[in-house]
C-alpha positions as CSV (number, residue, x, y, z in Angstrom):
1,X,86.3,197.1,-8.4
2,X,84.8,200.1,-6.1
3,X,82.5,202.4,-8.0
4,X,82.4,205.8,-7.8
5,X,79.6,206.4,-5.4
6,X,78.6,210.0,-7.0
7,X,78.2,207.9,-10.1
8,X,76.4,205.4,-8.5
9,X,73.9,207.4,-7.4
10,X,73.3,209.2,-10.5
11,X,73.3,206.4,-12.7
12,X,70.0,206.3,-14.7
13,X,69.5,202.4,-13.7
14,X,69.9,202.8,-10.1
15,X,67.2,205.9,-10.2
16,X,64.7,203.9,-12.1
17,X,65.2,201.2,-9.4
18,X,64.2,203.2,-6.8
19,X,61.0,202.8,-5.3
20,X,58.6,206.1,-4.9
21,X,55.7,206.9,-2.2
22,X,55.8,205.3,1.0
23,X,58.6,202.9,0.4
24,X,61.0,205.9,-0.3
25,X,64.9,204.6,1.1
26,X,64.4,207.7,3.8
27,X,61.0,206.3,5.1
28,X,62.2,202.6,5.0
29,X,65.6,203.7,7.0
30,X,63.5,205.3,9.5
31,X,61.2,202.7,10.0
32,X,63.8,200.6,10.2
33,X,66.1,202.4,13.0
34,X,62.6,202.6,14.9
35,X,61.6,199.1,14.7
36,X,65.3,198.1,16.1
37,X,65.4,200.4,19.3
38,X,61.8,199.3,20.4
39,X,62.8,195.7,20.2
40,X,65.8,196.7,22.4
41,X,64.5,197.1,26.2
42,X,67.8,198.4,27.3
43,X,68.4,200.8,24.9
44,X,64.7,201.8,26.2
45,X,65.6,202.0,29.4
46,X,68.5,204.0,28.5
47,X,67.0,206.9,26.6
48,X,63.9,207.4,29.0
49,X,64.2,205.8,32.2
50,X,67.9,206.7,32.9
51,X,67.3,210.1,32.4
52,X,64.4,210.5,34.8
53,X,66.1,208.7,37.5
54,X,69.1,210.9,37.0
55,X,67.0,214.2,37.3
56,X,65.0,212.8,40.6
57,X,68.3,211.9,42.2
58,X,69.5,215.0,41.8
59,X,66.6,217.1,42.5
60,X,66.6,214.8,45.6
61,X,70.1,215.9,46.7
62,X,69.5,219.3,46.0
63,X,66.1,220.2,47.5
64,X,65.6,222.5,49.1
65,X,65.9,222.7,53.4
66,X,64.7,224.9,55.5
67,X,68.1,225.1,57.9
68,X,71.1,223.9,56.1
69,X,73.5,221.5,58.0
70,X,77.1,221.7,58.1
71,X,79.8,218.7,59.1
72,X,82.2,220.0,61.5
73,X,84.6,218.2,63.5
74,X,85.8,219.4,67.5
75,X,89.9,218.9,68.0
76,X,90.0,217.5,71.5
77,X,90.3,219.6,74.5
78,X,89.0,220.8,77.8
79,X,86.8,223.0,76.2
80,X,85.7,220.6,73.2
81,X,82.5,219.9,75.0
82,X,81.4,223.5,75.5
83,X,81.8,224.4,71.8
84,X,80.0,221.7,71.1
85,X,77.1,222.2,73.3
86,X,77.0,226.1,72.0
87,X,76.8,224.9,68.2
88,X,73.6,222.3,69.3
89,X,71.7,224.6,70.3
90,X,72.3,227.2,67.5
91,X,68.5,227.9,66.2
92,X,69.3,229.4,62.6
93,X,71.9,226.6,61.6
94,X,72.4,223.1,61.8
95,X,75.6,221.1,62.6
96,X,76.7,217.7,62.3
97,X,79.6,217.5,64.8
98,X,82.2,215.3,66.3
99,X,85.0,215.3,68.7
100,X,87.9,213.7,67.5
101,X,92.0,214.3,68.0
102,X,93.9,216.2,66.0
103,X,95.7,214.1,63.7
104,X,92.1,212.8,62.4
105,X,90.5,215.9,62.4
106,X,93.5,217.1,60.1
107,X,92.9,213.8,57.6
108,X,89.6,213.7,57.2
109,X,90.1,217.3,56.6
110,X,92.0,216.4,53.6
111,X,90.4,213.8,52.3
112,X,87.4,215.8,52.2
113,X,85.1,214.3,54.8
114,X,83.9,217.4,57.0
115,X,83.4,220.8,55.7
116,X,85.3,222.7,58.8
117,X,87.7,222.0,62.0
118,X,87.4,224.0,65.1
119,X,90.2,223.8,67.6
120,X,90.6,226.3,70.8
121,X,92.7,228.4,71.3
122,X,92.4,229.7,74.6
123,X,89.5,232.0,74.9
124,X,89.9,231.7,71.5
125,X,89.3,229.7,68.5
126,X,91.2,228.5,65.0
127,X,88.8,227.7,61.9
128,X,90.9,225.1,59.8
129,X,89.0,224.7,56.0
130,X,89.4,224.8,52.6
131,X,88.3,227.9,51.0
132,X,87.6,226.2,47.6
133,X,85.9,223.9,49.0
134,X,81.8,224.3,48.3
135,X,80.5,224.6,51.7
136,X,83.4,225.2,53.8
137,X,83.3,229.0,53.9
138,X,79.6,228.9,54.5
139,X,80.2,226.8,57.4
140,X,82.9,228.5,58.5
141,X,80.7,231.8,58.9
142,X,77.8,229.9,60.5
143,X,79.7,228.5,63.1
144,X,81.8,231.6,63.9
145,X,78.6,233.4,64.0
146,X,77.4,231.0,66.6
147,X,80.2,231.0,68.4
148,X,80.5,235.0,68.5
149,X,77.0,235.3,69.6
150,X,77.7,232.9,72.4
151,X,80.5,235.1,73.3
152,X,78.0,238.0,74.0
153,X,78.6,239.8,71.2
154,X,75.2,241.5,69.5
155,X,73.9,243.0,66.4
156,X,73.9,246.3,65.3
157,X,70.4,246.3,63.8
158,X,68.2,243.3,63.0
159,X,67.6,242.7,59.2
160,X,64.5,241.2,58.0
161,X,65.0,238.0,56.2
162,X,62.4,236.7,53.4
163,X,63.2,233.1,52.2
164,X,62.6,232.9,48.2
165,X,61.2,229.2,47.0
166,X,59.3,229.9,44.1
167,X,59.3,227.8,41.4
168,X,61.9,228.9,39.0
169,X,64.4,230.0,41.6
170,X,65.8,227.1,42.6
171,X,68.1,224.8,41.9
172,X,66.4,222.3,40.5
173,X,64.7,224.4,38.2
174,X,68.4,225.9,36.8
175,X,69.4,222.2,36.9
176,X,66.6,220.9,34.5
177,X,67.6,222.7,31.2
178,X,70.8,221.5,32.0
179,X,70.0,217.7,31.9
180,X,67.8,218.7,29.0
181,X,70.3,219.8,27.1
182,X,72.9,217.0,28.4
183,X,70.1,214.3,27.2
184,X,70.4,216.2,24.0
185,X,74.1,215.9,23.6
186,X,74.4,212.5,24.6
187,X,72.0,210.8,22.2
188,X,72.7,212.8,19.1
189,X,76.3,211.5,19.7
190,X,76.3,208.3,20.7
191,X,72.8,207.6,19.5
192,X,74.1,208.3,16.0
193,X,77.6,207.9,15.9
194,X,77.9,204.2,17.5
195,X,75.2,203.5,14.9
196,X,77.1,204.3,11.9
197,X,80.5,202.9,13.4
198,X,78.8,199.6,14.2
199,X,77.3,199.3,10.8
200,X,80.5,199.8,9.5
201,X,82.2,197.1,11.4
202,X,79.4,194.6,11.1
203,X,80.2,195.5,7.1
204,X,76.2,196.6,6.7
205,X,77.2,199.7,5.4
206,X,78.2,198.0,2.1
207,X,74.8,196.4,1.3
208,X,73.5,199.6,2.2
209,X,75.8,201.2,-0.4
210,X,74.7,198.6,-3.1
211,X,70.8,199.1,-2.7
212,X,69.4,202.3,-4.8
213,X,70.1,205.1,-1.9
214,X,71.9,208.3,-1.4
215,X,74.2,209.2,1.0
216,X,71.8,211.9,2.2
217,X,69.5,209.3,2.4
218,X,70.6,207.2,4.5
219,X,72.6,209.9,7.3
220,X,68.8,211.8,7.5
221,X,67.3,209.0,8.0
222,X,70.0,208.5,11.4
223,X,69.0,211.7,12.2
224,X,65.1,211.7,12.1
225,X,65.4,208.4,13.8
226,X,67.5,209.9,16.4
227,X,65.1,212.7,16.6
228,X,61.8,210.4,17.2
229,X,63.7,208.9,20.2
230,X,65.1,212.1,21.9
231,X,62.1,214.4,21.6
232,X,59.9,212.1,23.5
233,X,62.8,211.8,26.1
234,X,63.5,214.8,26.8
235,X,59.5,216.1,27.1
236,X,59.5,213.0,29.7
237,X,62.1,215.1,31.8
238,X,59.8,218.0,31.6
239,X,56.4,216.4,32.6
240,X,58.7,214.2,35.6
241,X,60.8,217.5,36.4
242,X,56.5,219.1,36.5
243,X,55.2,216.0,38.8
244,X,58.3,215.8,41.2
245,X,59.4,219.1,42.0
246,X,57.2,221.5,40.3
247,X,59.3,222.9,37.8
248,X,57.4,225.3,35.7
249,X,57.6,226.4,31.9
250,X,57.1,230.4,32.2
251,X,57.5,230.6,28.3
252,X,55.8,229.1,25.2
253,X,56.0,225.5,25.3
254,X,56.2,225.0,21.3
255,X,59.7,227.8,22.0
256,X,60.7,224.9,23.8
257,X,59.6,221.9,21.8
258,X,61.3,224.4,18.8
259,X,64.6,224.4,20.4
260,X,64.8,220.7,21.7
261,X,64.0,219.9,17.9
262,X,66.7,221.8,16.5
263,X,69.1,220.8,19.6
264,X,68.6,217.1,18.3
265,X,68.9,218.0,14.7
266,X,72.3,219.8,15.9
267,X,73.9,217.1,18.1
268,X,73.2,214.0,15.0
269,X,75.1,216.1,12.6
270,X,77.9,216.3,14.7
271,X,77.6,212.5,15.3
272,X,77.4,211.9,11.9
273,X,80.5,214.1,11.1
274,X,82.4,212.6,13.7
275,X,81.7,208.6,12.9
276,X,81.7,209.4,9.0
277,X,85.4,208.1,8.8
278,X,85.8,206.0,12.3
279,X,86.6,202.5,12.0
280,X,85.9,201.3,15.6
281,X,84.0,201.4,18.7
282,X,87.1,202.3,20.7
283,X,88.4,205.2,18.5
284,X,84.5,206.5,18.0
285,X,84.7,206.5,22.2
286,X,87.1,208.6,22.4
287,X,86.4,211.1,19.6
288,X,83.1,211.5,20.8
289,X,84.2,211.6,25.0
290,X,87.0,214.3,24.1
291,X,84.0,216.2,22.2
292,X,81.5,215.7,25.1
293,X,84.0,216.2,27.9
294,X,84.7,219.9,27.2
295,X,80.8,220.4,27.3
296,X,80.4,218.7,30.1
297,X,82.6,221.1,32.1
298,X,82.1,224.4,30.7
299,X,78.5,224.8,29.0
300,X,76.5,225.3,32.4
301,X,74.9,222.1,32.8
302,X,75.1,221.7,36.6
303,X,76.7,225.6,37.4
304,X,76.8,228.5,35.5
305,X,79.8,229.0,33.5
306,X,80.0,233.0,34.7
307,X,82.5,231.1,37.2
308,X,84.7,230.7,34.6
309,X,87.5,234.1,33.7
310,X,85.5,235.9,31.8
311,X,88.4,236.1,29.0
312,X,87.3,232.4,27.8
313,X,83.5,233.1,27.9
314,X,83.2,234.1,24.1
315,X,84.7,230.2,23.7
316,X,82.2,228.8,26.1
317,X,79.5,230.3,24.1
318,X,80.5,229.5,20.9
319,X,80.3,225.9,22.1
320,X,77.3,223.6,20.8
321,X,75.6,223.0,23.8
322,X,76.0,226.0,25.6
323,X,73.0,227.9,23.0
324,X,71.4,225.1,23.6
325,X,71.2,225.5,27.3
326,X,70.9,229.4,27.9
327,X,67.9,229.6,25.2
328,X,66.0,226.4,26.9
329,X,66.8,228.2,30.7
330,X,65.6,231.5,28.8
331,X,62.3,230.4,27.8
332,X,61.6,227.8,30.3
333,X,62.6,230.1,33.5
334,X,62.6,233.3,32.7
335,X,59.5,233.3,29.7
336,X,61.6,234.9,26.9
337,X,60.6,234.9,23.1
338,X,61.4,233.6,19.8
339,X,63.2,237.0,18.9
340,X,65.4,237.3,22.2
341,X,66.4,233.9,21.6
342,X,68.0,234.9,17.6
343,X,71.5,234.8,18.6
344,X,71.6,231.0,20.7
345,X,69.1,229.7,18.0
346,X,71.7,231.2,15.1
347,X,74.8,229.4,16.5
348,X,72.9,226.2,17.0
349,X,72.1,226.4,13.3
350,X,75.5,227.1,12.2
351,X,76.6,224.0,14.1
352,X,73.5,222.0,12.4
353,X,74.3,223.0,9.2
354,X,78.0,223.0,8.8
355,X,78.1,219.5,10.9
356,X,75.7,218.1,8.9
357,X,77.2,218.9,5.3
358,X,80.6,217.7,6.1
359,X,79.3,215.0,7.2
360,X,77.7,214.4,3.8
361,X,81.0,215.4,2.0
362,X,83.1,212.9,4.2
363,X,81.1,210.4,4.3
364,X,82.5,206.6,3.4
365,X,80.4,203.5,3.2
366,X,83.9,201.4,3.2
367,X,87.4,202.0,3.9
């Protein structure tokens, strides 16, 4: 026979079982979900050496250069070797190039492999590229630019160029509250809802429902837990993301503890809604990929989303980790306050709340 578990936790016996002080079920839960992930090296390495590597690689790839080098490829011809002498000695770009006929210029054209193909054309020339391509109309214009020059022509005026590398302008500094927030995201999920689905399958979610706890209990203790591992994570990112590339905070750090709190308390209760019923690992995978997915691709974690039509931007917006991103880029690059931050830090709560208390309404110990 099942009790009913509102009745279970109001029965008189069961309340006078319950310990007090320091061995409080909330307290012991905790302690207990910390003792297990610090006598797990993986997950360790997982939720703060991952992370770091992740940001240096791609801080790496994205540096910044002081010429920027394009691939281009030469169809073969008589006069193959003379474009290719005029593009080496270009003194504002770069080019990787190589001569090769036309049938492999044209495949690994589409496959990818070189950003532009330059073929003559008489005393002429035919640019073969993929507009949508990143890079390939930048390298288009460089090397017709070159080219042009070479060809005598000259510049109306000459414009004065200043190069802008200050902290806070680059790419790595709009890719770090993006990985913030992604670290974010991904532990509150997966960090919390894997938990809860394993417990259930390794039936330890009954013994839990037999010992004097509540529900609430025992889902806010996941989600302190969760938030003891994350917080530390993700100010790792910042003091790595400060030592390797010399990203900067230009607003109040506590702003930014603040909202990496509250982006942790956000993400658990949306694992904890979406595990509250899911039987398995596999079907918790996918829930929680077809919830992360969307995020992934439009929130702004690698690119802004203003790319997107600007008919689906109030969606975008509305989503849980794009707040999350545009307050942390807000106050960490651009220095704004608690009250310009009231309409990201509202929508985050909404989603903390409402996740959080159908979670608690849902919420099965058994099938």
């Amino acid at each position: 026979m099942v009790l009913n578990q509102d009745t279970m936790n109001t029965s008189p016996t069961r309340e006078s079982n319950t310990p007090s002080g320091n061995s409080s079920p909330l307290l012991q839960m905790v302690k207990a979900r910390l003792l297990e992930f610090i006598r797990q090296p993986e997950a360790i390495f997982w939720v703060y050496v991952f992370p770091v590597l992740m940001m240096v690689a791609l801080g790496v790839a994205f540096r910044s250069r002081s010429v920027e080098t394009f691939d281009v490829l030469i169809v073969e011809g008589t006069q193959a070797h003379s474009v290719a002498q005029i593009l080496e000695g270009a003194s504002d770009f770069a080019f990787n190039l190589s001569i090769l006929s036309a049938d492999e210029c044209a495949t690994r054209l589409r496959t990818g492999k070189t950003s532009l193909v330059i073929e003559t054309k008489g005393e002429s020339y035919v640019y073969r590229f993929d507009p949508t391509r990143p890079g390939s109309m930048a390298a288009k214009a460089a090397a017709d630019q070159t080219l042009q020059v070479a060809a005598g022509r000259q510049d109306v005026f000459e414009a004065e160029e200043v190069a802008s590398t200050e902290p806070g302008g680059r790419y790595i500094d709009f890719l770090v509250p993006g990985l913030l927030g992604l670290g974010l995201m991904g532990g509150g999920l997966f960090g919390v809802g894997f938990v809860i689905v394993d417990m259930r399958i390794r039936k330890l979610l009954k013994l839990y429902m037999a010992t004097p706890m509540k529900r609430s209990h025992f889902l806010m203790s996941l989600m302190l837990s969760r938030m003891v591992f994350m917080i530390p994570e993700v100010l790792l990112l910042l003091v790595m993301a400060w030592l390797f590339f010399g990203v900067l905070i230009f607003g109040s750090l506590w702003l930014v503890i603040l909202l990496i709190v509250l982006g942790s308390i956000q993400f658990s209760g949306i694992g904890l809604l979406i595990a509250s019923r899911v039987r398995t690992l596999e079907a918790a995978s996918g829930l929680l990929n077809l919830v992360m997915l969307p995020m992934w691709t439009l929130s702004g974690v690698f690119f802004s989303y203003d790319n997107f039509p600007q008919a689906i931007h109030p969606l975008i917006k509305a989503l849980p980790l794009t707040p999350l991103i545009d307050a942390l880029r807000a106050a960490i690059l651009e220095g704004e306050g608690l009250t310009q931050l009231i309409p990201e830090l509202a929508i985050i709560m909404v989603w903390a709340i409402a996740s959080f208390g159908v979670a608690l309404l849902i919420f099965r110990w058994q099938d």
